[in-house]
Structure formats: C-alpha cells, structure tokens
ChimeraX commands (.cxc) that place a marker at each C-alpha (Angstrom):
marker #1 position -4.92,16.25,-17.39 radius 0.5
marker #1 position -7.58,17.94,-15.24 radius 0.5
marker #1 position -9.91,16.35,-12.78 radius 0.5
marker #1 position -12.76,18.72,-13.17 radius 0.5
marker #1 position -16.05,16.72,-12.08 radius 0.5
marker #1 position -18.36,16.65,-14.92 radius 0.5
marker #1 position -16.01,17.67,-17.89 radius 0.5
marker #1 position -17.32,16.38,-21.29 radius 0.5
marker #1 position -15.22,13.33,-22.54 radius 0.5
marker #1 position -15.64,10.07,-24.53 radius 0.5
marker #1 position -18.47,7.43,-23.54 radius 0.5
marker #1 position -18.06,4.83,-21.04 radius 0.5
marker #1 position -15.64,2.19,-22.39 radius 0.5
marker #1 position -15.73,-1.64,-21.59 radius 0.5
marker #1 position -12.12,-1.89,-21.33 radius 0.5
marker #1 position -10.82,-3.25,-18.22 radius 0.5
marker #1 position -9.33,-1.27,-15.24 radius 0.5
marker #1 position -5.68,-2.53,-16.51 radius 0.5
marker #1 position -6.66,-1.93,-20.11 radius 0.5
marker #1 position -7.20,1.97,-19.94 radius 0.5
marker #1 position -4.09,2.01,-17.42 radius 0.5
marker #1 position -1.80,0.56,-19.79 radius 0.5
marker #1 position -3.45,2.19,-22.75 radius 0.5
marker #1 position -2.67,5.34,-21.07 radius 0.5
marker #1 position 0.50,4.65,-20.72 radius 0.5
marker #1 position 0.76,3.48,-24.05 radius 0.5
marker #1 position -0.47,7.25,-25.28 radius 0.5
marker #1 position -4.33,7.03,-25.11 radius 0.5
marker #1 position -5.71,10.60,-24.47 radius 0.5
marker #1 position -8.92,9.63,-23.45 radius 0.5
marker #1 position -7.69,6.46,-21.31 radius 0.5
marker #1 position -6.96,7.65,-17.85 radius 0.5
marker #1 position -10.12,10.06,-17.88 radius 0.5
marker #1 position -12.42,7.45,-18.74 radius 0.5
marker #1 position -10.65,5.10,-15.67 radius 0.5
marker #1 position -10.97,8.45,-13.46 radius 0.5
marker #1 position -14.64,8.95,-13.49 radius 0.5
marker #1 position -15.51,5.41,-13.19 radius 0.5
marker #1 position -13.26,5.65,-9.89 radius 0.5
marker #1 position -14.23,9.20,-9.37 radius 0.5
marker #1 position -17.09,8.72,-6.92 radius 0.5
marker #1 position -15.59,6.61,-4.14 radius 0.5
marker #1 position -11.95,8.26,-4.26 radius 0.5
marker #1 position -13.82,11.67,-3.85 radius 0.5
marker #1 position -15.29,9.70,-0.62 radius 0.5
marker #1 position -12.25,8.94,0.66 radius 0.5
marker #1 position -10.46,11.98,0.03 radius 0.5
marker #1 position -13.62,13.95,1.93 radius 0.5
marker #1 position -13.45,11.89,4.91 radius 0.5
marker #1 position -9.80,11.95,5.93 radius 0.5
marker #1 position -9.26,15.91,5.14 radius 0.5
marker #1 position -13.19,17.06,6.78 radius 0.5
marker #1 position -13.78,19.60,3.93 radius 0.5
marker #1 position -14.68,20.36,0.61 radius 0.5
marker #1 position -11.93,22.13,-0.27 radius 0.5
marker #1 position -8.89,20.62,0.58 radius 0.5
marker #1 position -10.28,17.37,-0.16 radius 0.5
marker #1 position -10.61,18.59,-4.08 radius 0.5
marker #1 position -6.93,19.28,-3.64 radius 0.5
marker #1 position -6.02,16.37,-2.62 radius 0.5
marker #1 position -8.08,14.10,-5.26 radius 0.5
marker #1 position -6.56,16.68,-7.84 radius 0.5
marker #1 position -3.12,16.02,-6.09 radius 0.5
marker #1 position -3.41,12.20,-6.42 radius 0.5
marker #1 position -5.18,12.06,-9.61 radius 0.5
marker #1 position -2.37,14.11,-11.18 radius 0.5
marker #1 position 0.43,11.50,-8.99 radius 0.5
marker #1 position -1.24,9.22,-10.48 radius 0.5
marker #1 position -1.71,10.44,-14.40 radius 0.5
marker #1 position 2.41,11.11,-14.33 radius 0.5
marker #1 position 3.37,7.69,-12.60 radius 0.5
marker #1 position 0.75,5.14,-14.31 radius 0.5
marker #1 position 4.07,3.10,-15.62 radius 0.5
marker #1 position 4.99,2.56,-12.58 radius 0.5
marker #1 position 1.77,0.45,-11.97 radius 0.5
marker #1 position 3.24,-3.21,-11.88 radius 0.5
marker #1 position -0.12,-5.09,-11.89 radius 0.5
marker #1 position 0.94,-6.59,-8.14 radius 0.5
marker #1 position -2.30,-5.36,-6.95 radius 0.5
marker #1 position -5.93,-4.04,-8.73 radius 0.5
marker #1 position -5.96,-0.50,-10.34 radius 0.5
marker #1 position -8.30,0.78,-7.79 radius 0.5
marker #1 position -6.53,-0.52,-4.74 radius 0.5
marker #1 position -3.58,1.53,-6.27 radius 0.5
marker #1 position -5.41,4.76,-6.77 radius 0.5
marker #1 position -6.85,4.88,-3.74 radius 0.5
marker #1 position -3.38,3.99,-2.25 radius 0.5
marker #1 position -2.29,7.23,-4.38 radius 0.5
marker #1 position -5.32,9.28,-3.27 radius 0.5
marker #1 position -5.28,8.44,0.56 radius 0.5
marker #1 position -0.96,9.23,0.16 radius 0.5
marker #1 position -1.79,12.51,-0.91 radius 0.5
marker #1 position -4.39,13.51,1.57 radius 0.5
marker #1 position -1.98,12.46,4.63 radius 0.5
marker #1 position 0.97,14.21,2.90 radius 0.5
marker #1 position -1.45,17.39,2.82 radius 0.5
marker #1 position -2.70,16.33,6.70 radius 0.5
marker #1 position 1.27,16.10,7.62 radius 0.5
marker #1 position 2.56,19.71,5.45 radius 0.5
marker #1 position -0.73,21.74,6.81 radius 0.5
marker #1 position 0.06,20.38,10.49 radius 0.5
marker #1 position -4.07,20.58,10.81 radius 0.5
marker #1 position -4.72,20.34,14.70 radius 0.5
marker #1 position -6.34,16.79,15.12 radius 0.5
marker #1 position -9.53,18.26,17.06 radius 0.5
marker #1 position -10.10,20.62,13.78 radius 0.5
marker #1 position -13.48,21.48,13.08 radius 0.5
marker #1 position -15.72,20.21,10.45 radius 0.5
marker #1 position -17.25,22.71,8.36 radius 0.5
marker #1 position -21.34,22.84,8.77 radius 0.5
marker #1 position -21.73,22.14,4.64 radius 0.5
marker #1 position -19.55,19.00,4.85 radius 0.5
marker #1 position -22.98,16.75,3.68 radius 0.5
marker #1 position -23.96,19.53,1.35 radius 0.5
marker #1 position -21.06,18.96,-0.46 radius 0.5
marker #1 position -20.73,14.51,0.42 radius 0.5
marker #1 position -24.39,14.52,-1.08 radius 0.5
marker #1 position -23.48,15.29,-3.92 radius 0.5
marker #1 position -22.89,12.96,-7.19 radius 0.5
marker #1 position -23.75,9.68,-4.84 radius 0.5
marker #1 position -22.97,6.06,-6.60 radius 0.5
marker #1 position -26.13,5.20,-4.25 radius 0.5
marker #1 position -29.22,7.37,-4.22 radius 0.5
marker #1 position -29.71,8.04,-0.73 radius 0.5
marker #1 position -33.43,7.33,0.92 radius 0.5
marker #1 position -35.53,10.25,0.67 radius 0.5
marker #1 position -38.40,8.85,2.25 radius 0.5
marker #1 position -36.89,9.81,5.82 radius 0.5
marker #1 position -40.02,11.49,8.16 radius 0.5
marker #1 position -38.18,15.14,8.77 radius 0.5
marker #1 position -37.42,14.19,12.02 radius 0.5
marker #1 position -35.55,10.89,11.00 radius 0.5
marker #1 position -34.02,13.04,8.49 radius 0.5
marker #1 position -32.79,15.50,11.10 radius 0.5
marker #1 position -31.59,12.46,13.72 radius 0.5
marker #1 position -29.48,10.82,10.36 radius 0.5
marker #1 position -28.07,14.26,9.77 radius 0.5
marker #1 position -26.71,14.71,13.47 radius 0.5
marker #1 position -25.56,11.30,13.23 radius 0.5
marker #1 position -22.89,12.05,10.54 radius 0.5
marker #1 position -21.99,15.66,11.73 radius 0.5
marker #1 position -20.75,13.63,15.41 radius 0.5
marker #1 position -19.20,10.58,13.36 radius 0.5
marker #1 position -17.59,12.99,11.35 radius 0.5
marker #1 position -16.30,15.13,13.75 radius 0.5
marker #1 position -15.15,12.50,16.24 radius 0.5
marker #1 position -13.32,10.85,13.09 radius 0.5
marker #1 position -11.08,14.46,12.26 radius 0.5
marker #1 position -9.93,14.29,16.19 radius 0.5
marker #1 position -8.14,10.59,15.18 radius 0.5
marker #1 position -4.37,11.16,14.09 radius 0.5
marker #1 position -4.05,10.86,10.73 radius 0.5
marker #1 position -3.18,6.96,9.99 radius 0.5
marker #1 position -6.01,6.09,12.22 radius 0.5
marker #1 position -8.65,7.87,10.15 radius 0.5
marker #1 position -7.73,6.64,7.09 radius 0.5
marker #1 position -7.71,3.17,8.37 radius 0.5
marker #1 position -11.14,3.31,9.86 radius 0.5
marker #1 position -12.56,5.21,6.45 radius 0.5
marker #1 position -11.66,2.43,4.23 radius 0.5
marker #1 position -12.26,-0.74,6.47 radius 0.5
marker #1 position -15.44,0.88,8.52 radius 0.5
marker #1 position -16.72,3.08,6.02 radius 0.5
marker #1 position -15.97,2.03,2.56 radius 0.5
marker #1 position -16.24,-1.62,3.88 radius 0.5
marker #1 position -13.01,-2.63,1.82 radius 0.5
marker #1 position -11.15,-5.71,3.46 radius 0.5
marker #1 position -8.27,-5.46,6.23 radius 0.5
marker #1 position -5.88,-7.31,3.35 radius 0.5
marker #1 position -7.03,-4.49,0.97 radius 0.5
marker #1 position -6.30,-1.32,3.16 radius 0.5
marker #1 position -2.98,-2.92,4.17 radius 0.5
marker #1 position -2.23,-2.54,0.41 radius 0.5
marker #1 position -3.57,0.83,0.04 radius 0.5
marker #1 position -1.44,2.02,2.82 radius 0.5
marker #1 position 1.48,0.14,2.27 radius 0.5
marker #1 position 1.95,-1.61,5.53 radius 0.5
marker #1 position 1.07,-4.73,7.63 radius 0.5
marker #1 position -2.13,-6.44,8.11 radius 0.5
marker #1 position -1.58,-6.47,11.60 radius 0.5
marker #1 position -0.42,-2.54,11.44 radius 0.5
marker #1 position -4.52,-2.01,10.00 radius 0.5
marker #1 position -5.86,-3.63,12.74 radius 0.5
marker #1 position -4.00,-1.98,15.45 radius 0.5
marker #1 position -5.10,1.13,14.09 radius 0.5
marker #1 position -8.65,0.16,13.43 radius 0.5
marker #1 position -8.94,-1.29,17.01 radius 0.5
marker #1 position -7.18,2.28,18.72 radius 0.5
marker #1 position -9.31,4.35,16.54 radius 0.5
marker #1 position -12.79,2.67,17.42 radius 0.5
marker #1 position -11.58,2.30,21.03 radius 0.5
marker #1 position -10.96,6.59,20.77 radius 0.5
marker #1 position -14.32,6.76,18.52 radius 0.5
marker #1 position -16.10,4.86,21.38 radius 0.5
marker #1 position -15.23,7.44,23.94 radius 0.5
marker #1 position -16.70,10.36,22.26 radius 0.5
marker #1 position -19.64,8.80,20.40 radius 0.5
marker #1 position -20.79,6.33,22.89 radius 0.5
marker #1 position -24.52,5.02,21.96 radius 0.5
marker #1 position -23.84,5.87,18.54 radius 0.5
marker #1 position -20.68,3.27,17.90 radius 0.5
marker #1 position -22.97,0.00,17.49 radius 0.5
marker #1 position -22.24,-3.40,17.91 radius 0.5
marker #1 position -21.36,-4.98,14.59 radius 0.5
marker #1 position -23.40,-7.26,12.21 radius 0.5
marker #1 position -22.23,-11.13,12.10 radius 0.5
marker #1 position -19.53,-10.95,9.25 radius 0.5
marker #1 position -19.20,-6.99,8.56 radius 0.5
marker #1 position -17.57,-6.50,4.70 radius 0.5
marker #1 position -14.27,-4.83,6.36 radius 0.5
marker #1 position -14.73,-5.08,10.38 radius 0.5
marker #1 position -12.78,-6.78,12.27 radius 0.5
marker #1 position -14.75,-9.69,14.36 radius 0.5
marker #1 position -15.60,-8.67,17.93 radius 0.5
marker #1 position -15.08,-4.89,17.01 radius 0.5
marker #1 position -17.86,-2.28,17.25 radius 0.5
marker #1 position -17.86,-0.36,13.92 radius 0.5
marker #1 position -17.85,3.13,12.64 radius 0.5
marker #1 position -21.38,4.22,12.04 radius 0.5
marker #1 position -21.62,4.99,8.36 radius 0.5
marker #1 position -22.31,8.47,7.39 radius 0.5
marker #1 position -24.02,7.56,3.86 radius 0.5
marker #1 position -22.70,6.25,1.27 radius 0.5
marker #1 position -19.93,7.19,-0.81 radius 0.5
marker #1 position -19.91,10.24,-2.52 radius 0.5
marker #1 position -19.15,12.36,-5.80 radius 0.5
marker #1 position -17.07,15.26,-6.12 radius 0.5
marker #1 position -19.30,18.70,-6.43 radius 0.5
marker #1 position -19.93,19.62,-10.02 radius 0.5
marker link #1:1,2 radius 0.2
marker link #1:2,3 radius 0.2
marker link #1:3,4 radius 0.2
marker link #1:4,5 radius 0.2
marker link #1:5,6 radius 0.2
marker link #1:6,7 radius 0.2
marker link #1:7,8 radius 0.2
marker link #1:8,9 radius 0.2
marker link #1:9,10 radius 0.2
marker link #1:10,11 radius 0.2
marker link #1:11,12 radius 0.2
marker link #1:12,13 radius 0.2
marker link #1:13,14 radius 0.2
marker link #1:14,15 radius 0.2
marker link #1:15,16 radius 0.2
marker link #1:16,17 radius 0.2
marker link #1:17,18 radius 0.2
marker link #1:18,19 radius 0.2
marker link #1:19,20 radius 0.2
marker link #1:20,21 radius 0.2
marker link #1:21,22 radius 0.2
marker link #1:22,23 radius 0.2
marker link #1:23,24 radius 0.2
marker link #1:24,25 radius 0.2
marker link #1:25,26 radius 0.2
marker link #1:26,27 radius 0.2
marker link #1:27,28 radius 0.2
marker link #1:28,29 radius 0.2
marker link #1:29,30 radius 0.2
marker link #1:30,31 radius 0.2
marker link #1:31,32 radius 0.2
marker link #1:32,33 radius 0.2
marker link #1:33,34 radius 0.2
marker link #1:34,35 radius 0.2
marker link #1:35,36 radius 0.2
marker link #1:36,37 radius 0.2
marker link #1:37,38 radius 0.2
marker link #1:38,39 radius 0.2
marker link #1:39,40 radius 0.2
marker link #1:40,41 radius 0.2
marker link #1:41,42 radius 0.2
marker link #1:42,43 radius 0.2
marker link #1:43,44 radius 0.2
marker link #1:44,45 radius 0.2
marker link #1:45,46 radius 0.2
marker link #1:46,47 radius 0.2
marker link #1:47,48 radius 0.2
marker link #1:48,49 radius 0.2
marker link #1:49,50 radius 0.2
marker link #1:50,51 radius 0.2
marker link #1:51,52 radius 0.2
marker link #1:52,53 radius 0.2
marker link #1:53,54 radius 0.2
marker link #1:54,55 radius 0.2
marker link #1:55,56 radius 0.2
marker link #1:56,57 radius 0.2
marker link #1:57,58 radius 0.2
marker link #1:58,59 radius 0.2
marker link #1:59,60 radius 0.2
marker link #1:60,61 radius 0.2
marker link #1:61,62 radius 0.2
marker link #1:62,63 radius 0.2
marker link #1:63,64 radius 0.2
marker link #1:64,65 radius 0.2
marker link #1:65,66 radius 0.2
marker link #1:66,67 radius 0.2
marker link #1:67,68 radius 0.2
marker link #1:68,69 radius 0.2
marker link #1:69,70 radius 0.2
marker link #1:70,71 radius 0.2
marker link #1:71,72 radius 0.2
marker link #1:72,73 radius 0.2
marker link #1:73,74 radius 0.2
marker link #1:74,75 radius 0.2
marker link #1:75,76 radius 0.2
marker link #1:76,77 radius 0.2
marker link #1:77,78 radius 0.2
marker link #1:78,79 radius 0.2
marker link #1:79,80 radius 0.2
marker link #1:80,81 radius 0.2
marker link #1:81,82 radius 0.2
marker link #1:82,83 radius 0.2
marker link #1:83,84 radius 0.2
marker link #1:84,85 radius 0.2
marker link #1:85,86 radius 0.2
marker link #1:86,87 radius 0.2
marker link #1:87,88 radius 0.2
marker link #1:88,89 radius 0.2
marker link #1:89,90 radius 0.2
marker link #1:90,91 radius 0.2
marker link #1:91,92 radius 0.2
marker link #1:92,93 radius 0.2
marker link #1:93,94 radius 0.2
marker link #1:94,95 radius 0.2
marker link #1:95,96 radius 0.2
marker link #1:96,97 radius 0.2
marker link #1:97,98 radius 0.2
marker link #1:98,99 radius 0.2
marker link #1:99,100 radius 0.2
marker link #1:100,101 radius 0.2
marker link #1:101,102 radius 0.2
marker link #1:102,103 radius 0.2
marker link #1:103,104 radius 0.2
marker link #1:104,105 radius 0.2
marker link #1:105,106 radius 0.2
marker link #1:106,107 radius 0.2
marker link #1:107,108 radius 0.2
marker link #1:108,109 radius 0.2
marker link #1:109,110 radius 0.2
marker link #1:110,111 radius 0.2
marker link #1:111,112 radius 0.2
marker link #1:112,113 radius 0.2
marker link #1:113,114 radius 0.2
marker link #1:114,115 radius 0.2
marker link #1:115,116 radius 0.2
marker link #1:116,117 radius 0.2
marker link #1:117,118 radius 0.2
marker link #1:118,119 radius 0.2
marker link #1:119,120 radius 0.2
marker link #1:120,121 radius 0.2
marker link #1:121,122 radius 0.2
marker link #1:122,123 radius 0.2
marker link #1:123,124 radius 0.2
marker link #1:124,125 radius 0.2
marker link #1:125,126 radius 0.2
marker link #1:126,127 radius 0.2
marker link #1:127,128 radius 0.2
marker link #1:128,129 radius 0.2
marker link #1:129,130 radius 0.2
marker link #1:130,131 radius 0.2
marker link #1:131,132 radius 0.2
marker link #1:132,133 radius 0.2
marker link #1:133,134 radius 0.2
marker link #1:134,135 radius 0.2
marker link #1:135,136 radius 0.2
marker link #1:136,137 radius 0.2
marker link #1:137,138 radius 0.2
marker link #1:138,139 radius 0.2
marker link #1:139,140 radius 0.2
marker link #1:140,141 radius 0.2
marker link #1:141,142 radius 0.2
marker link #1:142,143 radius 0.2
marker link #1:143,144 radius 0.2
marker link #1:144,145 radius 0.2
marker link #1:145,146 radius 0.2
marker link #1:146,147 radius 0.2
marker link #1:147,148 radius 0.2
marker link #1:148,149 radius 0.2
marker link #1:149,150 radius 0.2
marker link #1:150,151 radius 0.2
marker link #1:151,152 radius 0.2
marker link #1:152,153 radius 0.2
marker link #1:153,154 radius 0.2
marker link #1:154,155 radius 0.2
marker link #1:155,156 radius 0.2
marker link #1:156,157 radius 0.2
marker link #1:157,158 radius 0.2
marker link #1:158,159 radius 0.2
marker link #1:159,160 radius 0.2
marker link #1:160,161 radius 0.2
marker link #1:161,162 radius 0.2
marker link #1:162,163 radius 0.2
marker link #1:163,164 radius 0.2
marker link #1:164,165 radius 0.2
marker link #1:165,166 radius 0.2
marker link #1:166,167 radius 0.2
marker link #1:167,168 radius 0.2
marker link #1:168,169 radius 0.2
marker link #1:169,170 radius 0.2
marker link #1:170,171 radius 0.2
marker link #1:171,172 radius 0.2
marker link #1:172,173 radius 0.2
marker link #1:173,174 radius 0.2
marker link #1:174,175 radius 0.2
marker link #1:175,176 radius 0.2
marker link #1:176,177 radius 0.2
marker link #1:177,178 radius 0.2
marker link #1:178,179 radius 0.2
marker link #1:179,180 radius 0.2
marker link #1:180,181 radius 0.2
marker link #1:181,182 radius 0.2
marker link #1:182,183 radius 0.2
marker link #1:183,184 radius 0.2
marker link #1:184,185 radius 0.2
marker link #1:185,186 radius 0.2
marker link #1:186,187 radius 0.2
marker link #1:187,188 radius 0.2
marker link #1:188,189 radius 0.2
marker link #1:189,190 radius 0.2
marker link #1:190,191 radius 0.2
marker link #1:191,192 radius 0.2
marker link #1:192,193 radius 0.2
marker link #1:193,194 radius 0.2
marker link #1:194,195 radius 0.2
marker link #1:195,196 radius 0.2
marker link #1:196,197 radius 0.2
marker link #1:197,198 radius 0.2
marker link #1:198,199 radius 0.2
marker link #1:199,200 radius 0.2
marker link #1:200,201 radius 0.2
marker link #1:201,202 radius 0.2
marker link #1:202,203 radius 0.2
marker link #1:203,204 radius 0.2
marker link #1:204,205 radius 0.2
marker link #1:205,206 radius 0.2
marker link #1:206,207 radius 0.2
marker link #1:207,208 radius 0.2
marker link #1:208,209 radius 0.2
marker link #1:209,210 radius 0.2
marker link #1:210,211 radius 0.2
marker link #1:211,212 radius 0.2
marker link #1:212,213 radius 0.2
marker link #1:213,214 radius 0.2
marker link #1:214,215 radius 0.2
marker link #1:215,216 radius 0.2
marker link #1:216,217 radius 0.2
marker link #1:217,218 radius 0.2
marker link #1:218,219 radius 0.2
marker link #1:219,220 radius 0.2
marker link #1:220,221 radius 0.2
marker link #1:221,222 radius 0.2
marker link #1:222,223 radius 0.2
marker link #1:223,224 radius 0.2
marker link #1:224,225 radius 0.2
marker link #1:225,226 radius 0.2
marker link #1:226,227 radius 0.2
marker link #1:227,228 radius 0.2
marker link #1:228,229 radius 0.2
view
C-alpha cells in the first residue's frame, strides 16, 4: 500500500465506510485506497497540525495509514471507521512527537500554509482585500505557533475539538481516554493558548460543534486540508 496523494486508482465507490474496511480485509485491492482518499483530506489536517510541518506530518499520515492498512481486522465496529483512523493517525504523530523528543517551543516552518492550502475539502475565500488577506495569514502563523509550544496530548486535544470541531465524546475515542481527561486538556491548553495569543483567542459562539460551554476557543486557521500532491 502507498499513500501517495493523487495516485491513479478506481472511481469513487458508494460502499459504506465499514464496507470497504471489511472488504479490505476480506482481500479487496482497491478497498482501503478508495476509504483513504475519501478520509485523506481531514487526516492530512490533523496530522499537519499536531507535528507543525510538512514533512514529518507526511510521515506520520504514511505511518498511520500503513498501521492502519496491516491492522484493519482488528477494527471491531465499537466505534465509526473514521473515528478509528484518526485515532490511528493522531497515535502515530504523538509516537513520532515522543521518539523525536521535539522541544515543545519548536518553530513552525514559514511554508506551513503553503503546504495546509493545499488539496482543501473547502475552497477557501479568495475575495479577501490584500490586507485582510495578510491579517488572516498572521492569524494562523501565531495560532499555529502558540499551538506547537502545548505538550503533546494538549495539542491534539485542542486540534480535533477546537479545530476540526469533532465532539468531546468523539476525541475521547480517538485518543483512547476519558471524557473528562479531553476536557482537562482542552481547558489547560486554551488557558496556555490564552496567555500567548490574547485578543486573538475569542469568546465562543452559543453552542460551538466541539467547544466546551463557557470556554474561549482556538481560532481556526482554515479549514482542513489535503496532503501536497
């Protein structure tokens, strides 16, 4: 298997997310391809938020993706099929996080939003006056900077409830720990985020998809993004 972005294949199929698993499993060579690029997009988000480049966040997808591709019968149906890849993709960035002991105030590179911009599931607006543009584009270098000084758990917390909007419940199942254990981290991590952003952490709306009430929330650096092709 090889998670090269934009690698010929077969058409889009209408099978279900547990359909092309299990077919997959059941010896489909097209099955877990097909269920990879229809996942592709958001994963690649994740996986670029929590490691803060390009690079090592391709090696961590690739690491996941291939996690994944070996151990699909392990998939017991006790949660969705996305929940568990990004479960396996977020595992594999912290266990790349833990064995490169990356210092938590690390630097972003300056083409992190070349490379986020491209292959978006949503286009983003290009009718931003230059200086608007400019503003938006500072915005996301300091939330994305402030996010890679968060230890590790933290970030990936506040990616997935703040920034990919998924529920608390959800996350709790991606990580493989306590509803309660999200929210702690959520709540240090914007209290740390708050600090070093100030203005820019804004109050949140009435019922936020993933916040937590009475929270302020992560300011969203776009939406999510495809892997570079």
């Amino acid at each position: 298997m090889t998670t090269t972005p934009g690698s010929p294949g077969p058409p889009d199929d209408e099978r279900e997310d547990p359909e092309l698993l299990g077919a997959h499993v059941a010896g489909d060579p097209d099955a877990f391809a097909i269920l990879f690029r229809r996942h592709r997009d958001r994963l690649w988000g994740v996986a670029l938020r929590t490691m803060g480049n390009p690079e090592d966040a391709a090696d961590a997808l690739q690491d996941g993706m291939i996690s994944a591709f070996r151990r699909a019968d392990s998939f017991r149906g006790e949660a969705q099929v996305t929940t568990w890849l990004h479960r396996v993709v977020v595992n594999a960035c912290l266990d790349r996080l833990r064995a490169q002991k990356i210092r938590a105030a690390s630097a972003l590179p300056d083409d992190l939003d070349e490379y986020a911009g491209r292959g978006s599931l949503s286009t983003a607006d290009q009718t931003l006056a230059p200086e608007d543009a400019a503003l938006a584009d500072e915005r996301r270098r300091l939330v994305l900077t402030a996010l890679a000084t968060l230890p590790h758990e933290q970030r990936a917390a506040l990616i997935l409830v703040d920034m990919e909007g998924y529920p608390v419940a959800d996350v709790a199942e991606m990580l493989d720990c306590a509803v309660g254990t999200i929210k702690s981290r959520c709540s240090r991590g914007r209290v740390k985020l708050a600090g070093l952003l100030g203005m820019l952490v804004d109050e949140p709306p009435d019922d936020p998809p993933g916040n937590l009430p009475g929270s302020p929330s992560v300011p969203s650096t776009d939406p999510a993004r495809g892997p570079p092709r």
